[in-house]
Structures are given as C-alpha cells and as structure tokens.
C-alpha positions as a Markdown table, in Angstrom:
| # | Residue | x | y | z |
|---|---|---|---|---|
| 1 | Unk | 24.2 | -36.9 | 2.4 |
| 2 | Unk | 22.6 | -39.4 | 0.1 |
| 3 | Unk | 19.2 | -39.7 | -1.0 |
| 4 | Unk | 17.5 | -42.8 | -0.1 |
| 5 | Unk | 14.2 | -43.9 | -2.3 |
| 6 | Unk | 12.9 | -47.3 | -2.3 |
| 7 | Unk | 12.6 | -48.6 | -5.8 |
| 8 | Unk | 9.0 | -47.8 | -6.7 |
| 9 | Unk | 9.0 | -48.9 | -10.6 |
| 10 | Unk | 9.7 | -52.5 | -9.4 |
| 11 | Unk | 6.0 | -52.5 | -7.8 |
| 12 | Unk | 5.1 | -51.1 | -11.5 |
| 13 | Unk | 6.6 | -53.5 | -13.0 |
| 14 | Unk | 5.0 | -56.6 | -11.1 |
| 15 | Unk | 1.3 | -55.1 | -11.4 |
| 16 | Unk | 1.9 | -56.2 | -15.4 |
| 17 | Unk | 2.2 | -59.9 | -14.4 |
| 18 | Unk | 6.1 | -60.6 | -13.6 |
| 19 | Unk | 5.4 | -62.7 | -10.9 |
| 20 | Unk | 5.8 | -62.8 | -7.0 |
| 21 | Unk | 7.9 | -60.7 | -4.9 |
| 22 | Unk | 7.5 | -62.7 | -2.1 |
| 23 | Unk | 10.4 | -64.8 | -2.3 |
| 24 | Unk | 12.7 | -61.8 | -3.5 |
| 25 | Unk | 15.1 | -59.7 | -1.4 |
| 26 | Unk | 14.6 | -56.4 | -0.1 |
| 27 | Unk | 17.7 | -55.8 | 1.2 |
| 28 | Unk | 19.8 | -54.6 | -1.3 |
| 29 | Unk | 21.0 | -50.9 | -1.7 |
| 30 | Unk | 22.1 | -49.3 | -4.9 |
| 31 | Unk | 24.2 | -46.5 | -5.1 |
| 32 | Unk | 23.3 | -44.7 | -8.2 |
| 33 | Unk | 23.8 | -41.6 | -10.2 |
| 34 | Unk | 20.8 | -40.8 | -12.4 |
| 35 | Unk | 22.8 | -39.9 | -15.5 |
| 36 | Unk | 25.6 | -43.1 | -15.0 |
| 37 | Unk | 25.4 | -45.1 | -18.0 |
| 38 | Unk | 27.4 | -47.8 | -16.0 |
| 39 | Unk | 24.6 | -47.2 | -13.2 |
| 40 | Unk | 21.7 | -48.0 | -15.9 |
| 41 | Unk | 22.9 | -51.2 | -16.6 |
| 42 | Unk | 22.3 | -52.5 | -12.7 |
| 43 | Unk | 19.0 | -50.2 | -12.9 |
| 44 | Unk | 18.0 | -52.5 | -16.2 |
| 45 | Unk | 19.6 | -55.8 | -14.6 |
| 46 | Unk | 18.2 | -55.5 | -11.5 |
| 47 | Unk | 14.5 | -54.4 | -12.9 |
| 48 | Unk | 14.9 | -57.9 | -15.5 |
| 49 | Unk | 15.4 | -59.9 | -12.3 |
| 50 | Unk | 12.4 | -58.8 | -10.9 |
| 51 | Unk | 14.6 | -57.6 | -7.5 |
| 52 | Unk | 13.6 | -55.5 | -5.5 |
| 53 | Unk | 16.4 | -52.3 | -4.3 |
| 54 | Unk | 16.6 | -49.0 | -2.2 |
| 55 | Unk | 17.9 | -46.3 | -4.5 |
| 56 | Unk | 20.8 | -43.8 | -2.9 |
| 57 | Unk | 21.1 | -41.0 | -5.2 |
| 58 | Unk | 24.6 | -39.9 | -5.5 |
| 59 | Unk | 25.6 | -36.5 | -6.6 |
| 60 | Unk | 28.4 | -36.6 | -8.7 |
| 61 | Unk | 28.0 | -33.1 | -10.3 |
| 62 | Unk | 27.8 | -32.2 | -6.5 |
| 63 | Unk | 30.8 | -34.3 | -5.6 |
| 64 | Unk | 29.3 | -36.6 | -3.4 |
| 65 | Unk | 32.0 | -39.8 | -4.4 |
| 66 | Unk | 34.6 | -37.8 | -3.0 |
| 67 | Unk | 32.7 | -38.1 | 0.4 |
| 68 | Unk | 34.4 | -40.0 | 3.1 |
| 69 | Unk | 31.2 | -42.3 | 3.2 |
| 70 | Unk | 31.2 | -43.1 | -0.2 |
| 71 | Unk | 35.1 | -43.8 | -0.3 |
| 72 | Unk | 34.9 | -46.2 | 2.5 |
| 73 | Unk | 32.2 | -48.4 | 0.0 |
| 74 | Unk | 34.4 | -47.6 | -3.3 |
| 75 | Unk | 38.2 | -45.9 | -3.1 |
| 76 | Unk | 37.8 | -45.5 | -6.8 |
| 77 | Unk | 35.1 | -42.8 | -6.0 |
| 78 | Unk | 32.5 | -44.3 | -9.0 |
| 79 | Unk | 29.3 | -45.4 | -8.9 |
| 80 | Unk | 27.7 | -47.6 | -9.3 |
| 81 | Unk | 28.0 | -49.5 | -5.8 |
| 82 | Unk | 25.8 | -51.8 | -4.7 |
| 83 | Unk | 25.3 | -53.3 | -0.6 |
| 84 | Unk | 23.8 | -57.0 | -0.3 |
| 85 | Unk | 23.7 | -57.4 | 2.8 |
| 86 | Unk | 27.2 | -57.6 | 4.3 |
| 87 | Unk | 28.3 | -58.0 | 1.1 |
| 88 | Unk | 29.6 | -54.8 | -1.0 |
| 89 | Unk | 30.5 | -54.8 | -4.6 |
| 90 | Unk | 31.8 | -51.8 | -6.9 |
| 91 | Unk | 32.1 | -51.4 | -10.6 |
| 92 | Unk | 29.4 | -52.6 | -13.0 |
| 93 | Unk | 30.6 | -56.0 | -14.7 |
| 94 | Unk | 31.1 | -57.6 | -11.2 |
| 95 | Unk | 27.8 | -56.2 | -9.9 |
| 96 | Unk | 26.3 | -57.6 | -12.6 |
| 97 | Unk | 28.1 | -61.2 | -12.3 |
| 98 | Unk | 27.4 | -61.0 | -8.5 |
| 99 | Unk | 23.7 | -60.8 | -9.5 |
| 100 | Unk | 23.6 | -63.2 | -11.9 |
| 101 | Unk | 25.3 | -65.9 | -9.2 |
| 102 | Unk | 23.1 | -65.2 | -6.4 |
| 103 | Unk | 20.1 | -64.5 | -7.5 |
| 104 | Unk | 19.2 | -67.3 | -10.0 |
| 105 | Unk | 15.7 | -66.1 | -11.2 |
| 106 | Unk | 15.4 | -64.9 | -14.9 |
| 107 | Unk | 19.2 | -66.2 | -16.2 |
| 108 | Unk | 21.2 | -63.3 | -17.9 |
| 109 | Unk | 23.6 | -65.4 | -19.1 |
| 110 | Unk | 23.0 | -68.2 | -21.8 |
| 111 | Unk | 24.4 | -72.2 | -20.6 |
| 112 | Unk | 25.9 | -72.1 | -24.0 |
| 113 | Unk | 29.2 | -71.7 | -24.3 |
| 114 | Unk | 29.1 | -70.3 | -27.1 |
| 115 | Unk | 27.0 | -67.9 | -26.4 |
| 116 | Unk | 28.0 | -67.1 | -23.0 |
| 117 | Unk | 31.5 | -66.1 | -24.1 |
| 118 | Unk | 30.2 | -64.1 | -26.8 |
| 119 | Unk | 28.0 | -62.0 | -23.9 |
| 120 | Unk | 31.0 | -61.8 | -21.9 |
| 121 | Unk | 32.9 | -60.3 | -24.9 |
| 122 | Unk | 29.9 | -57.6 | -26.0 |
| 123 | Unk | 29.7 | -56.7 | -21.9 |
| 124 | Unk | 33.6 | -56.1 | -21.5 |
| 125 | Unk | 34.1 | -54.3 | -25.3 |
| 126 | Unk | 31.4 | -51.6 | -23.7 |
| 127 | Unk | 32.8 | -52.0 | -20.1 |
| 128 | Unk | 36.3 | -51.7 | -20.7 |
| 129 | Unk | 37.0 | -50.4 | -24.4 |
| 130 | Unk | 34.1 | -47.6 | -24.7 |
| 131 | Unk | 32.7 | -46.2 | -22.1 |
| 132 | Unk | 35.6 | -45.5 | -19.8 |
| 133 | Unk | 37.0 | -43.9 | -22.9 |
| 134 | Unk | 34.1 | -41.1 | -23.1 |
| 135 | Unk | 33.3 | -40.6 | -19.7 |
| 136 | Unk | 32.7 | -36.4 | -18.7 |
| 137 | Unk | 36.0 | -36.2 | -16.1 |
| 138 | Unk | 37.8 | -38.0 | -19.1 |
| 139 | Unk | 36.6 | -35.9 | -21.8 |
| 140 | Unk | 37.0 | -32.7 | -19.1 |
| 141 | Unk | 40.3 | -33.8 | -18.7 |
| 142 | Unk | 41.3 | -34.2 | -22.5 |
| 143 | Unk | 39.9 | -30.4 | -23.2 |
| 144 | Unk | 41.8 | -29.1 | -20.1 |
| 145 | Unk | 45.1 | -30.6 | -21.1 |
| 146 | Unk | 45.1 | -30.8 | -24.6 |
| 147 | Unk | 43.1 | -27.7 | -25.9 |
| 148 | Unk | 40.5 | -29.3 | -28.3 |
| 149 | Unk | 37.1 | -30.2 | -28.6 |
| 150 | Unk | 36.2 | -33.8 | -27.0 |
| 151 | Unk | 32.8 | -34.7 | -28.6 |
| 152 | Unk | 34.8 | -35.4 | -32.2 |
| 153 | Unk | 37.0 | -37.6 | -30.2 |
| 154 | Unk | 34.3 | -38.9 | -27.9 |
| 155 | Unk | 32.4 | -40.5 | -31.4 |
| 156 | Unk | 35.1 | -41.8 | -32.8 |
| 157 | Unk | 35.3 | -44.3 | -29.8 |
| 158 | Unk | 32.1 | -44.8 | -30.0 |
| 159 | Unk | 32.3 | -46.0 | -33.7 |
| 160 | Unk | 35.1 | -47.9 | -33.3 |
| 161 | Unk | 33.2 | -49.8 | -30.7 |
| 162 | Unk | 30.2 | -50.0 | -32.5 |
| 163 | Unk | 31.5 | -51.2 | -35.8 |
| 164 | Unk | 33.1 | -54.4 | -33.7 |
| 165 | Unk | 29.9 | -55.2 | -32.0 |
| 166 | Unk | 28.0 | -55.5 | -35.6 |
| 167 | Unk | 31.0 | -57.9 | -36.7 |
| 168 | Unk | 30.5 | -59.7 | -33.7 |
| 169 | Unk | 26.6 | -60.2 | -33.3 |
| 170 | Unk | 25.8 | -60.2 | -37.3 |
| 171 | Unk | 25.7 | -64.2 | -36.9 |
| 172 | Unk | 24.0 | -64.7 | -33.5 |
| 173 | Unk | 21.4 | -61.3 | -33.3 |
| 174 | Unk | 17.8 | -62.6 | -33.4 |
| 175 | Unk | 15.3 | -60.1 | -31.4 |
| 176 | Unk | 17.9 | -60.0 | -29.2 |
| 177 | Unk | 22.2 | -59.2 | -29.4 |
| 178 | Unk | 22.5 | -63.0 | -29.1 |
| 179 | Unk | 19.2 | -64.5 | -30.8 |
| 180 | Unk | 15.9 | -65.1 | -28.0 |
| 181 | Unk | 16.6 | -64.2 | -24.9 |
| 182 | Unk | 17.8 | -61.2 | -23.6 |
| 183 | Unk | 20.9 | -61.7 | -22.1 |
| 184 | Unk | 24.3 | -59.6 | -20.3 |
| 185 | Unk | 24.8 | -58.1 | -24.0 |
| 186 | Unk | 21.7 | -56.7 | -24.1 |
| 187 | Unk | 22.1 | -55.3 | -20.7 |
| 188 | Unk | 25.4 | -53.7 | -21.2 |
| 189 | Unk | 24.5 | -52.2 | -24.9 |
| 190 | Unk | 21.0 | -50.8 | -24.4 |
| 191 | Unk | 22.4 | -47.9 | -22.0 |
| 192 | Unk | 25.7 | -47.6 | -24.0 |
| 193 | Unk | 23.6 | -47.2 | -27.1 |
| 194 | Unk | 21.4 | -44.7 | -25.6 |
| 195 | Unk | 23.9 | -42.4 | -24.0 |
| 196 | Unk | 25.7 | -42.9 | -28.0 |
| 197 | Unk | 22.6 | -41.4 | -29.4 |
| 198 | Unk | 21.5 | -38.7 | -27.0 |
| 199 | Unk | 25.0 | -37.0 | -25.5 |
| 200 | Unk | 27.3 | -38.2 | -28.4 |
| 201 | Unk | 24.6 | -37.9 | -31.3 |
| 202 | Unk | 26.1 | -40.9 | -33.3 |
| 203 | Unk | 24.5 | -41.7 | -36.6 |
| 204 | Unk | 23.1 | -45.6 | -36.0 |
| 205 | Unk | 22.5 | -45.6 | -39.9 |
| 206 | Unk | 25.7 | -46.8 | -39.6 |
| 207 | Unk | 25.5 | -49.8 | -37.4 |
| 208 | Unk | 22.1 | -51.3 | -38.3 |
| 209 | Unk | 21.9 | -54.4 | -36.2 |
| 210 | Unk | 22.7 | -51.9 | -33.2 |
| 211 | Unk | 20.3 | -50.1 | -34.3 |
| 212 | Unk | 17.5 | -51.9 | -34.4 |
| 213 | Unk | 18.1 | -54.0 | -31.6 |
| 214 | Unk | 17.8 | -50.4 | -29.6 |
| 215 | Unk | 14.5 | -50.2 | -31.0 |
| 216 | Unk | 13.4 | -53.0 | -29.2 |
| 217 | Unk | 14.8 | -51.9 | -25.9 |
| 218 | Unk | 13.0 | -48.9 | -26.0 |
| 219 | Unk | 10.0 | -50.9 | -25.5 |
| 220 | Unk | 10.6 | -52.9 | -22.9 |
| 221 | Unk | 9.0 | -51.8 | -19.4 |
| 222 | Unk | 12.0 | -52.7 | -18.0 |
| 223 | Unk | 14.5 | -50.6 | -19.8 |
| 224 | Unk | 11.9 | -47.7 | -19.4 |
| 225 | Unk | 11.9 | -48.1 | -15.5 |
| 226 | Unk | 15.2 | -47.7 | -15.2 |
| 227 | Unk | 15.8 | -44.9 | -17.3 |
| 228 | Unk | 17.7 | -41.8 | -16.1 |
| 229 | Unk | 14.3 | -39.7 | -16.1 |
| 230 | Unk | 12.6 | -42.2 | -14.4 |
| 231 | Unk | 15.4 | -42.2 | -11.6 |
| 232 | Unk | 14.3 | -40.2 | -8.1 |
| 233 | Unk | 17.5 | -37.8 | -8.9 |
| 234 | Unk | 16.6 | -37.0 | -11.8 |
C-alpha cells in the first residue's frame, strides 16, 4: 500500500561537501505525507543531520492512516512515523528528540540552558498551540459542524502564535531564531511559516523577525530538499 523511495536528496546534499555517509545509518524508515507540515520538520531534521532514510509515502487524502498497517505503527492514524530499527516513534516533537539523542552528529539543541529551554518553548508553541489548531480534518470539521468559513479562523491562530514567537525570540534571534546556529526552533518554524504563508496567506509584514528569518530558510539546501515538491508523493 505504501510507497517506498529511498531518500535521494540526501546523496544531493553530500555531493556539496557535508561530509561522509559512511558512518551514518541506513536503516531508518520515514513515514511521510508530502503536504504534512509536521512531516517537513523530520524531512528538514533528518536532511541537517546528514541521515540517511527510506521514504514511505502515505496517502492521507487517500486514507491510507486508517489502514490496519499504519494503525499498528500509530493508533492516532497521523504521520509522521518514523522505524529505527526495532525502535518506532510517532508524533513529531518526540521524533525529533529521539533524533537528537541518538544520533549525536550536527547538535539541534544548544548546551545552554538558556537557550535550550527557549528551543523547547518555540518547538512546543508550533507543536502543540498552532498547528494542531489548523490542521484540514480540524478546519473540515469546524465548517461541517459549525457552518462558517475556516480560513478566517485558521489565521487568527496563526497570528496569535506568531505574535508570541517575535516576543519570545526578539532578544536571542541572530541569523538564526536563537542567534548562530540553527537549532529545534528553526526546525519547527521554517515548515510552520511556510504552510502560514502559502495555504493560510498570512501577512509576515506583521511579524518581521519571522519574517526574515524565513528568508534565510528558503535558502538552505536543506530546507529545499525536504520540501513538499521535492517529496516522491508529490
């Protein structure tokens, strides 16, 4: 049922000069909806690391997570899931910190405290406080039940979001949401920013350190490899 690809934008990606992939996994399968905004950011994490990952394309306009497969890797029915080796972790945020604990190469997440708290915070605001807020079934749900246009309601999530991320990163931004390097921030607002922008159409005059830090992520071969278009489902 699913489509299996093997990541071919990785090999891209290391013909600029990233480094080896002889010490790096190849092991690792990624469950992954083209479109998923949530799927992006292991796409983008997963691409920064330099790691090597089989792509299985899951259908969710089709209604492939409702599939008895699928359900035995996630009973929420979401992607994205992803299988190291015996080991099988659903939703985003803990992909992302399961990652970041086993595979030590290019840190996503600053030694300072500090810091490290405040790439938490960004990473759970978009995990937990925007995007599950605009997501289509939601939104689908909303028109169905209520009898009014989403989109209106949609953006002003979105804004609310947004405004509390430029409070929060306005003292630590440099070329990055917290100063250098980029870090879990940056992978967990480039997508979110994106999808803001192209689906949602949010005016970023608004937010101007979001703004321009999307600027730079548009940029980076990284982000562009694992853009939806880029994505064998696509």
């Amino acid at each position: 049922m699913f489509k299996l690809v093997y990541f071919s934008n990785f090999h891209e990606l290391k013909k600029s000069g990233d480094g080896s992939t002889a010490s790096l996994p190849s092991n690792i399968v990624l469950y992954s909806y083209y479109d998923s905004s949530c799927s992006w950011r292991i796409r983008f994490a997963l691409c920064l690391k330099g790691i090597p990952y089989e792509y299985k394309a899951v259908d969710l306009l089709k209604g492939e997570q409702y599939s008895p497969e699928f359900e035995r890797l996630n009973p929420m029915r979401c992607v994205p899931v992803l299988v190291d080796d015996n080991v099988v972790v659903s939703d985003s945020y803990a992909i992302f910190l399961h990652l970041e604990e086993k595979y030590t190469q290019k840190p996503l997440l600053p030694v300072d405290r500090q810091l490290r708290a405040l790439n938490l915070q960004v990473a759970s605001i978009i995990h937990s406080n925007i995007q599950p807020l605009h997501m289509l079934n939601v939104l689908k749900d909303m028109e169905k039940m209520c009898g009014v246009e989403s989109k209106p309601w949609a953006q002003s999530i979105i804004d609310k979001g947004f405004l509390a991320l430029e409070k929060l990163l306005k003292d630590f931004v440099g070329p990055y949401a917290t100063n250098e390097h980029i870090f879990m921030a940056d992978v967990f607002l480039a997508p979110q920013i994106a999808l803001a922008v192209q689906r949602f159409d949010i005016d970023m005059s608004k937010f101007p350190t979001l703004s321009r830090l999307y600027e730079t992520y548009k940029v980076l071969p990284e982000f562009q490899a694992s853009s939806p278009q880029r994505q064998p489902d696509a």
